[in-house]
C-alpha positions as CSV (number, residue, x, y, z in Angstrom):
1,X,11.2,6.0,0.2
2,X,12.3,8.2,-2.7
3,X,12.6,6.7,-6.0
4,X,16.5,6.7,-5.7
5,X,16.6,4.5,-2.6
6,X,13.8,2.0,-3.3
7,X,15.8,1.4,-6.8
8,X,19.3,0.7,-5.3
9,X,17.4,-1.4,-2.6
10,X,15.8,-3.3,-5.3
11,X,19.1,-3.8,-6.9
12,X,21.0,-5.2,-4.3
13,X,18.3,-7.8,-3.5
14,X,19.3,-9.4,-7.2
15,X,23.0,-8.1,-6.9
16,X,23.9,-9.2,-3.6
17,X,28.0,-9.5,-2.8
18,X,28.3,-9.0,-6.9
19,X,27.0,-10.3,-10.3
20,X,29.6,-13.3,-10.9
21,X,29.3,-12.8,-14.6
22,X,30.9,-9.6,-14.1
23,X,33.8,-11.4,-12.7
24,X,34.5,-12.7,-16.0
25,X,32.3,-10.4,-18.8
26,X,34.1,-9.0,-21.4
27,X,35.1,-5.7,-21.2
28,X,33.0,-4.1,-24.0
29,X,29.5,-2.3,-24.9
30,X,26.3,-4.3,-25.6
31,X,23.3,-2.8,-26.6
32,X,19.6,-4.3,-26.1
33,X,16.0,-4.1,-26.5
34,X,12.8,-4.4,-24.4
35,X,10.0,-5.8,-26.4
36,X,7.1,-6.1,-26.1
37,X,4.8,-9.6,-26.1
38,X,1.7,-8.9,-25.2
39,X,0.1,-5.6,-25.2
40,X,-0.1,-2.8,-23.1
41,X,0.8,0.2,-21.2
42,X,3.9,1.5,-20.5
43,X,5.2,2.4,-16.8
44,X,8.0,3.0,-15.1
45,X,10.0,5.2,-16.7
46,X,11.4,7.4,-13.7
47,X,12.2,3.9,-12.4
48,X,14.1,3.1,-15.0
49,X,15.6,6.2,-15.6
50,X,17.0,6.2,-11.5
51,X,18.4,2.6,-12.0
52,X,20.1,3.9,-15.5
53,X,22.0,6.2,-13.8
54,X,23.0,4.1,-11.0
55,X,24.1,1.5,-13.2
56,X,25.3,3.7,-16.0
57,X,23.2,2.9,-18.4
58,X,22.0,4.9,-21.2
59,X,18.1,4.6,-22.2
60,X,16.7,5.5,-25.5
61,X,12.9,5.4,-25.3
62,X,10.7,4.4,-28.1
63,X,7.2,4.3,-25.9
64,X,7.1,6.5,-22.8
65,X,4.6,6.4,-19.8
66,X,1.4,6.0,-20.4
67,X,1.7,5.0,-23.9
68,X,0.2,1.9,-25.6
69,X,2.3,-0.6,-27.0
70,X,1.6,-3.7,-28.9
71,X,3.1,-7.3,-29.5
72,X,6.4,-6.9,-31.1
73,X,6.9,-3.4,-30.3
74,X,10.1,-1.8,-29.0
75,X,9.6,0.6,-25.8
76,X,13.0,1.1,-25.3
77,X,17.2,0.2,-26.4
78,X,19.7,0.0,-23.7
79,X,23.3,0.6,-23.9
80,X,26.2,0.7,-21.6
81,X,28.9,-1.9,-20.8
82,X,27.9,-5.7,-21.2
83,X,28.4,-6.5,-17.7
84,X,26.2,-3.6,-16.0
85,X,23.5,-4.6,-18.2
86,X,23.2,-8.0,-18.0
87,X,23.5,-7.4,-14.0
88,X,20.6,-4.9,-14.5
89,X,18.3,-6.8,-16.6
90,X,16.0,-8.8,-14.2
91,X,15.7,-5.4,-11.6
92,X,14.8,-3.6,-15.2
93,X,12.5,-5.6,-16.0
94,X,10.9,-6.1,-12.8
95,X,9.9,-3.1,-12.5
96,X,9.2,-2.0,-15.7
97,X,6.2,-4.9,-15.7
98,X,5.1,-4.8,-12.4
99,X,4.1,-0.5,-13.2
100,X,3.5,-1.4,-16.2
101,X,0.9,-4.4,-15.5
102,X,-0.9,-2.0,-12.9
103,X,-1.5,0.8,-15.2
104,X,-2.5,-2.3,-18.0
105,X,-5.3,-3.4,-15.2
106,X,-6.8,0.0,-14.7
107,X,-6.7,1.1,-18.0
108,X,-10.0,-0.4,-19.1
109,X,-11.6,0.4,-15.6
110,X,-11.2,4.0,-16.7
111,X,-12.3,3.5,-20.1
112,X,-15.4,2.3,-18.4
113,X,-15.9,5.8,-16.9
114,X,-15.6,7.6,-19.9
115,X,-18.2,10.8,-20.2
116,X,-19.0,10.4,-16.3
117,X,-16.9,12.8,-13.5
118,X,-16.4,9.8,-11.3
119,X,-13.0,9.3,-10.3
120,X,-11.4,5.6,-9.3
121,X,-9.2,5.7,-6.8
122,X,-6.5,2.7,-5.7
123,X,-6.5,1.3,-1.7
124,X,-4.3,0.4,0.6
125,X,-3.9,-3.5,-0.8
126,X,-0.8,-3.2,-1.9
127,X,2.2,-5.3,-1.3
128,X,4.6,-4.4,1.4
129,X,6.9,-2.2,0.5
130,X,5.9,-1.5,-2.5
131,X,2.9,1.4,-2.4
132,X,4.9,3.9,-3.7
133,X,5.3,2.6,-6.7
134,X,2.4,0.9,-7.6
135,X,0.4,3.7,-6.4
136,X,2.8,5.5,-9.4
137,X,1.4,2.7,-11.5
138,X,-2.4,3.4,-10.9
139,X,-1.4,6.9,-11.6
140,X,0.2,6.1,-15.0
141,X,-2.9,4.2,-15.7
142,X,-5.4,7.0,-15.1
143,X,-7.1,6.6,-11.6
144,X,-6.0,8.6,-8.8
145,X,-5.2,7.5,-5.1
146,X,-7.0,7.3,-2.5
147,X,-4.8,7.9,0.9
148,X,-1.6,6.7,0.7
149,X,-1.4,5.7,4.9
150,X,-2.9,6.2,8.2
151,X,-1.5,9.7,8.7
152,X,-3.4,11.5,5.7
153,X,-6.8,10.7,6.4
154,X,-9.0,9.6,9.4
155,X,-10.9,6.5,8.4
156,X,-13.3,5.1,10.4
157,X,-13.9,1.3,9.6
158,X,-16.4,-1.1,10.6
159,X,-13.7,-2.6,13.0
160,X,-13.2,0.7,14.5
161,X,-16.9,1.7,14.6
162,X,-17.5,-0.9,17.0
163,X,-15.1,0.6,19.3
164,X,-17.1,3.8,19.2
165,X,-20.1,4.0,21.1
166,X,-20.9,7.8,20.3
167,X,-20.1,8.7,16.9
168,X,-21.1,12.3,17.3
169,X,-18.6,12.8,20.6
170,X,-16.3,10.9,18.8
171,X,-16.5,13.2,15.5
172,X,-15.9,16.4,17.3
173,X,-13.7,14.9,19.6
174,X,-11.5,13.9,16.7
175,X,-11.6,17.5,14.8
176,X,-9.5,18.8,17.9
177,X,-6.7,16.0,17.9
178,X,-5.9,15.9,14.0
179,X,-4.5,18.8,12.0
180,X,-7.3,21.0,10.6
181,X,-7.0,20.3,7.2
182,X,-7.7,16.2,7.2
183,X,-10.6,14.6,6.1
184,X,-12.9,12.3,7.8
185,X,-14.2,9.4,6.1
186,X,-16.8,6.9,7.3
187,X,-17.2,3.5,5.4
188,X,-21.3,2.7,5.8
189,X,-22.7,-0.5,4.7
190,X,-26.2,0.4,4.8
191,X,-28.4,4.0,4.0
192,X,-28.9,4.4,7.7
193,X,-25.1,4.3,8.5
194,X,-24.5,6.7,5.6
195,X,-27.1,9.3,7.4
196,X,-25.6,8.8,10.8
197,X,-22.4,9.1,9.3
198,X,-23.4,12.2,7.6
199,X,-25.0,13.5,10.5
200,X,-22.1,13.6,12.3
201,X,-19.9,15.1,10.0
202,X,-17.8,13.2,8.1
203,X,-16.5,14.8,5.2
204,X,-16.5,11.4,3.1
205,X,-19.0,8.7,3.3
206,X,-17.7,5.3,1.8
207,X,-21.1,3.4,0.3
208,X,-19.2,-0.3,1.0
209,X,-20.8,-3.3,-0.3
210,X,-24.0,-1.3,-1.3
211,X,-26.4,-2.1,-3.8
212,X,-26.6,0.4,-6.3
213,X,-30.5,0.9,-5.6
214,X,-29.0,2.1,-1.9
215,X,-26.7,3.8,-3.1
216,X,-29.0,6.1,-5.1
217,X,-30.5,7.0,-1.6
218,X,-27.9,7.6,-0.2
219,X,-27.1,10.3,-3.1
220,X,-30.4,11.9,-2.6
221,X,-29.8,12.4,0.6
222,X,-26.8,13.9,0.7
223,X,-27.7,16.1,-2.3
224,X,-30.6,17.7,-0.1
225,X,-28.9,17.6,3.2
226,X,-25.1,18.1,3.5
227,X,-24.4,18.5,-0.7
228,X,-20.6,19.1,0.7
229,X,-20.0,15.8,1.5
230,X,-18.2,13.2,-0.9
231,X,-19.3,10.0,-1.6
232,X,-17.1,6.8,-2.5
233,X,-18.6,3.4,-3.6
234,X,-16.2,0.0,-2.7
235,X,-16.6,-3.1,-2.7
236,X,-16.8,-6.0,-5.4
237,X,-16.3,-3.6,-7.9
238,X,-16.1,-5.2,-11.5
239,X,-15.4,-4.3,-15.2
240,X,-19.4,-5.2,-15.6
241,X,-20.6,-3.0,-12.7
242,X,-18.6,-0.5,-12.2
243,X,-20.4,2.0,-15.2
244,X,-24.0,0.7,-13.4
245,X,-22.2,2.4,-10.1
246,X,-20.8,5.6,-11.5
247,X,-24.4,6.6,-12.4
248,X,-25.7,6.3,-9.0
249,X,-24.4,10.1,-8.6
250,X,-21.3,8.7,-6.7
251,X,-18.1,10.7,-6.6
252,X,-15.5,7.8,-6.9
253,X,-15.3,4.3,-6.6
254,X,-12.5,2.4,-4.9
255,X,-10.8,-0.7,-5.8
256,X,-8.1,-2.7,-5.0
257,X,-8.5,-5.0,-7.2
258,X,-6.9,-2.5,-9.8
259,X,-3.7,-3.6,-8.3
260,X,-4.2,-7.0,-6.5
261,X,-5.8,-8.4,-9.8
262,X,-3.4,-7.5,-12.2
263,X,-1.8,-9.7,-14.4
264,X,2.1,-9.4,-15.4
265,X,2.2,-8.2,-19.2
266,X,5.1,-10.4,-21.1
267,X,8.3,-8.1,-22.0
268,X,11.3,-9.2,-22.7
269,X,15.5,-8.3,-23.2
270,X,17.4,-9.0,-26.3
271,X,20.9,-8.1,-27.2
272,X,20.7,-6.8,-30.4
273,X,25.2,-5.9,-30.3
């Protein structure tokens, strides 16, 4: 769903048949401001800018995407008529925390990462409807994404391994049904699934639930055998672990806890005229 569509969707659910207060606002400009209190970082802004121009709004912005903002600091002043606003506010500000407490989770995830080439990458917990933008969000904060549905990538989880009884077949059988250019990935819970995994050609080996004494051998290996193949740690990944992991010689680390876990920063709108 484009950003457009999901915005006036969002917008009717608060809307409805019509804000009543616009039955009897008065007919003149108001001006407000989003401030900030808690700290943070900013995202949203394409959002914001899509539901401006739907609701002819005008936004003047004072912190921009990605940006830092602290308690007490203005991101942004609103004008347009008083009764557009005010029937914008709550969709504003909905979305403007929701992105904005994402890319607030992950920032200190990639902070932890600093001076290390492993990337963190988002999963497919997110709320319904909603990956688009809060895969955005992760972006805003720094990590990447990992695949964004079923149709970009052919993972193979332990609930479809055990529908498998010959990995290999199923490997090569697979390479002629999906378009040449998609990746395999296998998710491997222990060193021997990761080589059998490897073995039969998957492009992407997930070490899931892996100590990070396995996951060093499962690095080894793949550095003397198949050195093309990516590895991606998951599972119970923490702010207190997830350096320890990077420095197993792991490629990325997953975790959907960068979005699940987050924690709505405090903003708020004043009408300053």
């Amino acid at each position: 769903m484009i950003i457009q569509e999901f915005v006036k969707e969002v917008l009717l659910e608060d809307i409805g048949r019509g804000d009543l207060f616009g039955r009897v606002a008065p007919k003149k400009e108001a001006t407000a401001h989003i401030i900030a209190k808690s700290e943070g970082i900013v995202a949203g802004q394409p959002y914001l800018e899509a539901l401006a121009k739907f609701c002819n709004l005008r936004l003047y912005w004072f912190k921009r995407d990605r940006e830092r903002f602290e308690v007490g600091d203005v991101l942004l002043k609103i004008e347009g008529l008083a009764a557009d606003l005010l029937a914008a506010e709550r969709t504003l500000l909905n979305m403007l925390l929701h992105a904005s407490s994402i890319a607030t989770q992950v920032k200190p995830y990639i902070e932890a990462l600093e001076g290390t080439d492993v990337m963190l990458l988002d999963t497919r917990k997110t709320r319904p409807m909603l990956r688009n933008f809060e895969k955005y969000a992760v972006r805003i904060g720094g990590a990447a994404n990992h695949r964004m549905g079923l149709d970009d990538a052919l993972m193979l989880k332990d609930t479809h391994l055990s529908l498998i009884d010959d990995l290999n077949a199923f490997i090569k059988e697979a390479r002629r049904q999906i378009p040449f250019t998609t990746k395999i990935e296998i998710e491997c819970e222990s060193y021997d699934d990761a080589v059998k995994a490897m073995e039969a050609g998957a492009d992407i080996v997930m070490c899931d639930n892996m100590s990070t004494d396995e996951i060093e051998r499962v690095v080894r290996f793949r550095n003397e055998r198949f050195p093309g193949v990516l590895l991606e740690a998951s599972g119970n990944i923490t702010l207190e672990n997830i350096r320890d992991v990077a420095m197993t010689g792991i490629d990325a680390i997953s975790s959907g806890a960068i979005i699940h876990q987050s924690r709505w920063i405090d903003l708020s709108m004043k009408i300053v005229t």
